[in-house]
C-alpha positions in Angstrom: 8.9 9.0 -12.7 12.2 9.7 -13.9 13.6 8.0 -17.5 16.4 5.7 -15.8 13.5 4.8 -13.0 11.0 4.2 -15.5 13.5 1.8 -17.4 14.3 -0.1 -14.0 11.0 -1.9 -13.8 12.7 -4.5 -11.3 14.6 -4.3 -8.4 16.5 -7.0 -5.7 14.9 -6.8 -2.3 14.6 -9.5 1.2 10.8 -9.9 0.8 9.2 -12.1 4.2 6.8 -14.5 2.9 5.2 -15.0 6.7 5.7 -15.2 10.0 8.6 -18.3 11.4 12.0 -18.3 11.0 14.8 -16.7 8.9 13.9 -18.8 5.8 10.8 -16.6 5.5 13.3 -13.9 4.2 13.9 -14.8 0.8 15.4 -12.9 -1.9 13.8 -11.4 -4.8 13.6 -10.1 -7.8 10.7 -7.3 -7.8 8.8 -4.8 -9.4 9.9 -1.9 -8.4 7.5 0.8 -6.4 5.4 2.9 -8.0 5.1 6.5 -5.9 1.4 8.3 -5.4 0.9 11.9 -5.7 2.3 12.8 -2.6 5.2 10.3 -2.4 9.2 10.3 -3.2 10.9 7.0 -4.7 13.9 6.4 -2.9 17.4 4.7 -4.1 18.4 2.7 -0.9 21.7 2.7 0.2 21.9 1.7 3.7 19.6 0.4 6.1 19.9 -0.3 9.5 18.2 -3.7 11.1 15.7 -3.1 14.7 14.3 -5.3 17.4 10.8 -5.2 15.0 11.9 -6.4 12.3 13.1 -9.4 14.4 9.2 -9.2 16.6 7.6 -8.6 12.9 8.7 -11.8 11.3 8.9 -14.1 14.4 5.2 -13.0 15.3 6.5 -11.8 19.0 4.1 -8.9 19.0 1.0 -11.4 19.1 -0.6 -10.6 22.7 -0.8 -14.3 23.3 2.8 -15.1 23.4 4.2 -14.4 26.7 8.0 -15.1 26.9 11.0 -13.1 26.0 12.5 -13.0 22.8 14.9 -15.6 22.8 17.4 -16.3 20.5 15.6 -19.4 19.9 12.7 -17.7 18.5 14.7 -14.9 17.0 15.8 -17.9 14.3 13.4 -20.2 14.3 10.0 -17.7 15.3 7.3 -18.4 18.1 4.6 -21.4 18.2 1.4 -19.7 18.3 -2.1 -20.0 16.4 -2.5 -16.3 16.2 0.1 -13.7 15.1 0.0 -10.0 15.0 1.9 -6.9 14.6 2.9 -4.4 16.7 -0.5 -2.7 16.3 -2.2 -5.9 17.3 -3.4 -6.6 13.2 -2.5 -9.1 10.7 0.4 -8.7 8.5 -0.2 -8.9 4.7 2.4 -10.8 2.9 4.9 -10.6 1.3 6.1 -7.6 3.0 9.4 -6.3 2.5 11.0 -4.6 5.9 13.4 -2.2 7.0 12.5 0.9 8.8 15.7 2.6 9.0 16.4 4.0 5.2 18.9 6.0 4.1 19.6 7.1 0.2 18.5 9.3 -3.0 15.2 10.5 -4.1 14.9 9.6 -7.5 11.8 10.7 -8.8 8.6 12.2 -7.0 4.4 12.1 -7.3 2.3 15.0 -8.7 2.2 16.9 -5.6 5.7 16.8 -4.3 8.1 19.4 -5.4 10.2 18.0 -7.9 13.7 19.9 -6.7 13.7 16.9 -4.2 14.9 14.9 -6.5 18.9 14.1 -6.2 18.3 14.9 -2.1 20.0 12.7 0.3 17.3 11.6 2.4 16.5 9.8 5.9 13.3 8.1 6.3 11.3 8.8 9.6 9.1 5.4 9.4 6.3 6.5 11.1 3.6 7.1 9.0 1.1 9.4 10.6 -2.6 10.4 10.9 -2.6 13.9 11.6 -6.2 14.1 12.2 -6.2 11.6 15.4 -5.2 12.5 18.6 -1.6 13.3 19.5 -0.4 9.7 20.6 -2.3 8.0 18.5 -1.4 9.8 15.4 1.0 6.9 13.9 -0.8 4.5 11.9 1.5 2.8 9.6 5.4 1.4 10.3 7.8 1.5 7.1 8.6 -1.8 6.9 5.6 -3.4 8.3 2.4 -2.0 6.9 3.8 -0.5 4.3 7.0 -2.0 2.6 10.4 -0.4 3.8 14.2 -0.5 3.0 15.4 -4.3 2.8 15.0 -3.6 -1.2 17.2 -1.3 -3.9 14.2 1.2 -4.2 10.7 2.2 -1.6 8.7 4.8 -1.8 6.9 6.9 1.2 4.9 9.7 1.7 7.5 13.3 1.1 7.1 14.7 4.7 8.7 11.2 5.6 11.8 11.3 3.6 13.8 14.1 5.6 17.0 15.8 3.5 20.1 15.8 6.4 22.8 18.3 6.2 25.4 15.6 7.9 29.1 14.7 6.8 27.9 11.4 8.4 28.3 8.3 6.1 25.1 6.8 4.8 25.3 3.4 6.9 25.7 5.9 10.0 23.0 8.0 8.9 20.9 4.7 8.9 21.8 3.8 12.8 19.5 6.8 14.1 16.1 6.8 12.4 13.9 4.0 14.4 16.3 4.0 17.6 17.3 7.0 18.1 14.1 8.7 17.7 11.7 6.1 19.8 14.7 7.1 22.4 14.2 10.7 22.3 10.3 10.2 22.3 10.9 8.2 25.6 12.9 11.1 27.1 10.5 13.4 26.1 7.5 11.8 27.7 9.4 11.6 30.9 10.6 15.4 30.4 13.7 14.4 31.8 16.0 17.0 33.2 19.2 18.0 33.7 20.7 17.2 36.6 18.6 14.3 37.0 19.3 10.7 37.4 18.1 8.3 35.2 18.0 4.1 34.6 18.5 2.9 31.1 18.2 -0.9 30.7 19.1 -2.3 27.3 22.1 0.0 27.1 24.3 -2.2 24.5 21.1 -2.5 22.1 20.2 0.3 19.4 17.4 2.0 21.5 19.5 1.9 24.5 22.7 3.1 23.2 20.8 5.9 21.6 19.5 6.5 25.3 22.5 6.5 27.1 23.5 9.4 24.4 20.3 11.6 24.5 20.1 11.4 28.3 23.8 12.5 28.4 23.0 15.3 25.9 20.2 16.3 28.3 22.7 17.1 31.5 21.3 13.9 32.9 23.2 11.2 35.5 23.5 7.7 33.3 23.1 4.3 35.4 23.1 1.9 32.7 22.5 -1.7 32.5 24.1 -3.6 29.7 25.8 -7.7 29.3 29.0 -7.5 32.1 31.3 -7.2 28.9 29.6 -4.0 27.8 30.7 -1.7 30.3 33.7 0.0 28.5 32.0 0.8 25.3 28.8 1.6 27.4 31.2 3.7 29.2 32.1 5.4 26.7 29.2 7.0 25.1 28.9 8.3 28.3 26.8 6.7 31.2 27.8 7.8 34.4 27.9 4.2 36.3 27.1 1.0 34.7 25.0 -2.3 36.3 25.7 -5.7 34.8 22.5 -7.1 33.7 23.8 -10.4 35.3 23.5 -9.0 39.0 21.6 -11.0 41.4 19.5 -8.0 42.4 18.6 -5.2 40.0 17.2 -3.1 43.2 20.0 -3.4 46.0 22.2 -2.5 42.6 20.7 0.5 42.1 20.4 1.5 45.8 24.0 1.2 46.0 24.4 4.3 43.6 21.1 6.1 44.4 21.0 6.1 47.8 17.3 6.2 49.8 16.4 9.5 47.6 15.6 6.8 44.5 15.6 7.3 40.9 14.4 10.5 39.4 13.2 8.1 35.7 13.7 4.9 34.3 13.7 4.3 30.2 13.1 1.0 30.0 13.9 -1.0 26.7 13.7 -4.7 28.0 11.2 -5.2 30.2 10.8 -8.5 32.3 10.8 -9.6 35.5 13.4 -6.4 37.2 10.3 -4.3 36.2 9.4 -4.5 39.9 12.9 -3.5 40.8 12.7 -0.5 38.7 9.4 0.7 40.1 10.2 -0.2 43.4 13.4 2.1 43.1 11.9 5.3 41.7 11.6 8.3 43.8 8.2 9.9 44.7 6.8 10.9 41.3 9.1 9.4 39.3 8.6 8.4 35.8 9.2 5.2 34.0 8.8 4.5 30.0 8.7 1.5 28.2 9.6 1.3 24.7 10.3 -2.5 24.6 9.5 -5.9 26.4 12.3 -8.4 25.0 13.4 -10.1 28.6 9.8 -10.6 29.1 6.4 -8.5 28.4 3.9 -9.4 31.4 6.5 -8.7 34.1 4.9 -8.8 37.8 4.4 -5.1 39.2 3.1 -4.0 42.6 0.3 -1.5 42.0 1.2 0.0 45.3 4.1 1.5 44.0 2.5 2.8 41.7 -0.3 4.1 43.2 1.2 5.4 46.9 4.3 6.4 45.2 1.9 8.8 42.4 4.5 7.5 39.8 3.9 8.3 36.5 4.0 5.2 33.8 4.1 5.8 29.8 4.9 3.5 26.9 6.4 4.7 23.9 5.2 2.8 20.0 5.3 5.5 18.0 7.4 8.8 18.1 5.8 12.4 17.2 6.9 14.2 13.8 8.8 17.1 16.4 10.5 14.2 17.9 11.9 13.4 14.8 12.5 17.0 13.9 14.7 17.1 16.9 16.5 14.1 16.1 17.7 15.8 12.5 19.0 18.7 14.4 21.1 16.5 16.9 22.9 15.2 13.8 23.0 18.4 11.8 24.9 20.0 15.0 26.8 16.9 15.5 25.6 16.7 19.4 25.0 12.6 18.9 27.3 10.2 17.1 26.5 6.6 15.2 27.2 3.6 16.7 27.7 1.0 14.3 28.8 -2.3 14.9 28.8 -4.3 11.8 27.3 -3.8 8.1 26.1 -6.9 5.8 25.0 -6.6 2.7 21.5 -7.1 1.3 21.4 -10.5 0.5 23.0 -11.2 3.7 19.9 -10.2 5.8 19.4 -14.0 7.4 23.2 -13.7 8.7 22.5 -10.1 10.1 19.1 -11.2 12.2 21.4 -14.5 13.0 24.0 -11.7 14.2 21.3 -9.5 16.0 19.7 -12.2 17.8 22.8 -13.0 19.4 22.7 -9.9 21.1 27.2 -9.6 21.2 26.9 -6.4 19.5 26.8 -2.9 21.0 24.7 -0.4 18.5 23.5 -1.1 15.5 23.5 -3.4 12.5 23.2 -2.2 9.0 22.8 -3.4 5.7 23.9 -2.0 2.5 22.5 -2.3 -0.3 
């Protein structure tokens, strides 16, 4: 570890002291992380606030909690006896989060070249097993198994911490990292196509707006469905036609535009009861992906669509290393652009989940540290 490191024992970070409501994020003074051989200590500058760090604290994930994520529960967390994580375990606290870091690599362990040092780096906050099977290879979220960004310094494994060649600003460098590339995992699984026509629900949010871009970058045909006073900016990344979420009927919507042929795929952020209307409205082998259940995870499906229809259904937790990969080169090339909607700064964490949860913003959130 580097002198001025080594002198810094402490550090400010938003630590959550347990599942509930906002107060659970309180801020800290703490030691400051200490890397492993094979690890790079980062100096966070920016980091950009997700959808799990909102499920994390408010115990959402647990299997037995069956609503949507209100904004209720995104202050004041869910009433359950049992709470789990994404990954259906206990959380150990206090657990700092933030997946989406951005900043400098100040020192490095044993076994990690130490020319990294001084490299502007983007953390890819899922931590993987290489030795499992191909979708089941992430093991560990920044932010929730291991501690993340919500802090001054965090340390993660090297082949995590990816240098970007980018004129992008740090706090749009943090927009991408957990959205972008859980969107680009979802289009991947679907292989969608240009040419093709494609649903994305959630379209204002940071997953969905990441969609709407990647889809468009693919040659695809955009119906989006986004709050009625999203359309212009939703527009304006690029979907093709745009469905207010506050239609009556999701399906006779989306027959309006698709005609009897039906969608080609559906990425599917929200989940919910229109589930049915998205299945119901795919072609013959289509494809639908989930990547996100916040209107609602045990929607009611027909399995006949599924089944004399031959769709094809994924769900998307954790992206692959080459996802990410492809993500880098996107903004290297300058083929996707941030979309930022506010910035708070660190101590200011409760007012940015307060800001989330109200779902009026289009993009993302980020705080700076």
């Amino acid at each position: 570890m580097s002198d001025a490191v080594a002198s810094a024992a402490t550090m400010n970070a938003v630590v959550l002291t347990g599942h509930g409501g906002i107060d659970k994020l309180v801020w800290k003074t703490v030691p400051v992380p200490v890397v492993g051989d094979d690890e790079v200590l980062i100096k966070v500058s920016a980091c950009g606030v997700n959808n799990t760090d909102i499920n994390t604290r408010t115990g959402w994930y647990s299997p037995n909690v069956k609503t949507a994520l209100t904004a209720e529960i995104g202050l004041n967390g869910v009433e359950a006896e049992e709470l789990r994580t994404w990954n259906r375990e206990t959380l150990a606290f206090p657990r700092i989060q933030g997946a989406d870091a951005v900043g400098v690599i100040t020192a490095v362990g044993k076994n990690v070249d130490p020319m990294r040092v001084g490299k502007r780096v983007m953390v890819d906050p899922c931590i993987r097993d290489a030795s499992l099977p191909k979708y089941s290879q992430g093991v560990i979220y920044f932010g929730s198994e291991a501690d993340g960004g919500y802090a001054e310094y965090t340390k993660i494994v090297s082949e995590n911490a990816w240098a970007v060649e980018s004129a992008l600003s740090d706090v749009e460098l943090a927009s991408f990292a957990c959205s972008y590339s859980t969107g680009e995992e979802m289009l991947v699984r679907i292989d969608l196509q240009a040419g093709e026509t494609v649903l994305v629900t959630g379209a204002s949010g940071g997953v969905g707006s990441a969609n709407v871009q990647l889809a468009k970058r693919r040659g695809a045909r955009v119906i989006a469905v986004a709050g009625r006073s999203k359309e212009a900016a939703i527009r304006a990344l690029g979907a093709d036609e745009f469905i207010p979420r506050e239609c009556e009927n999701l399906g006779e919507e989306i027959e309006k535009l698709v005609g009897w042929r039906g969608l080609d795929a559906v990425a599917d952020v929200t989940g919910g009861s229109p589930v049915l209307h998205m299945l119901r409205s795919l072609r013959r082998a289509g494809r639908y992906v989930s990547a996100g259940a916040i209107a609602g995870p045990s929607p009611e499906i027909d399995l006949r669509d599924l089944i004399y229809k031959d769709l094809q259904m994924w769900g998307v937790g954790n992206p692959q290393r080459s996802t990410f990969a492809s993500l880098v080169g996107y903004i290297e090339r300058g083929e996707i652009k941030p979309v930022v909607a506010k910035t708070f700064l660190l101590k200011a964490l409760g007012e940015a989940h307060t800001e989330f949860v109200s779902k009026s913003h289009v993009g993302k959130i980020v705080i700076t540290i």
